[in-house]
Every structure is written in structure tokens, then in C-alpha cells.
C-alpha positions in Angstrom: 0.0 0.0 0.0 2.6 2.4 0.4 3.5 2.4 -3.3 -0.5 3.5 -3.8 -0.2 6.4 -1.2 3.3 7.6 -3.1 1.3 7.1 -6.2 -1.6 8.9 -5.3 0.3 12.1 -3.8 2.4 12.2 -6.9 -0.6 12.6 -9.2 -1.8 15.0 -6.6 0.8 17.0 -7.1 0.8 17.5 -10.9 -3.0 18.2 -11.1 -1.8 20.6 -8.6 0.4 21.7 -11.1 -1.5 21.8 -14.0 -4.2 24.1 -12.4 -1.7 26.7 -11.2 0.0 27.1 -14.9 -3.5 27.2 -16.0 -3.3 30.6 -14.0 -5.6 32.2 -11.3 -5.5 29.9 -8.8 -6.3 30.7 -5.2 -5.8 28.2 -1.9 -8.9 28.0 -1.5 -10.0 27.1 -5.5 -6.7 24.5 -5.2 -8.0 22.6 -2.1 -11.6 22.7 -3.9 -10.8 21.4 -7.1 -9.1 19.1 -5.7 -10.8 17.4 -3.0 -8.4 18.3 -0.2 -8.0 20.7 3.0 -6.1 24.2 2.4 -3.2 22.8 4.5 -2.9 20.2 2.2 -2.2 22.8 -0.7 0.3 24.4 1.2 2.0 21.4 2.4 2.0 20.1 -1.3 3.0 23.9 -2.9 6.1 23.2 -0.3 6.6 20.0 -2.0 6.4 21.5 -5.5 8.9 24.6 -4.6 11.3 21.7 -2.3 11.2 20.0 -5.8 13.2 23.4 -7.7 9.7 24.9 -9.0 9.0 28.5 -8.4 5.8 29.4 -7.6 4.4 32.4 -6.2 1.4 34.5 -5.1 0.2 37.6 -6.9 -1.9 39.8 -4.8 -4.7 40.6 -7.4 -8.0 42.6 -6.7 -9.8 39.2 -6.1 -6.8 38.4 -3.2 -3.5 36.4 -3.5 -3.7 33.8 -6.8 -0.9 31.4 -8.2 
């Protein structure tokens, strides 16, 4: 089972990534589209930037977006 968990974080992970270069992005939109808590987006944004990927927040009218 522990090759299913790694399996289903990684996949996690890159829809993660697909929505944020799809632009717009909030925490909140993140953790809804994809079924999970909004420390569960930030723990996994960690896990993208630990990874070498630069991602950041833009403060727009709407509030902060990826």
C-alpha cells in the first residue's frame, strides 16, 4: 500500500500543477478542485517549490492567486 499512497500524492501533485499554470489559482479554488484541505495545498505547494519549481502569489483585486 505504500507504493499507492506515493502514487496517489504524486498525481496530486501534478494536477496541482496543471491548475496553477492554467493561472488564477487561489488556496482555496486548489483545495476545492481538488478534493483536499487548504493545509494540504500548502503542504504540497512546499513539496512542488522543495522540488526546484518557483511558484508564487500575486496579490490581485480578487486576493493572492498562483
Amino acid at each position: 500500500m505504500i507504493y499507492g499512497r506515493s502514487q496517489m500524492i504524486e498525481n496530486r501533485l501534478a494536477n496541482m500543477l496543471r491548475l496553477i499554470r492554467s493561472g488564477g489559482q487561489s488556496t482555496p479554488s486548489l483545495a476545492e478542485k481538488l478534493h483536499i484541505s487548504q493545509p494540504t495545498v500548502s503542504r504540497c505547494l512546499t513539496a512542488l517549490r522543495e522540488r526546484g519549481l518557483t511558484i508564487r502569489a500575486v496579490r490581485e483585486d480578487s486576493g493572492w492567486v498562483l
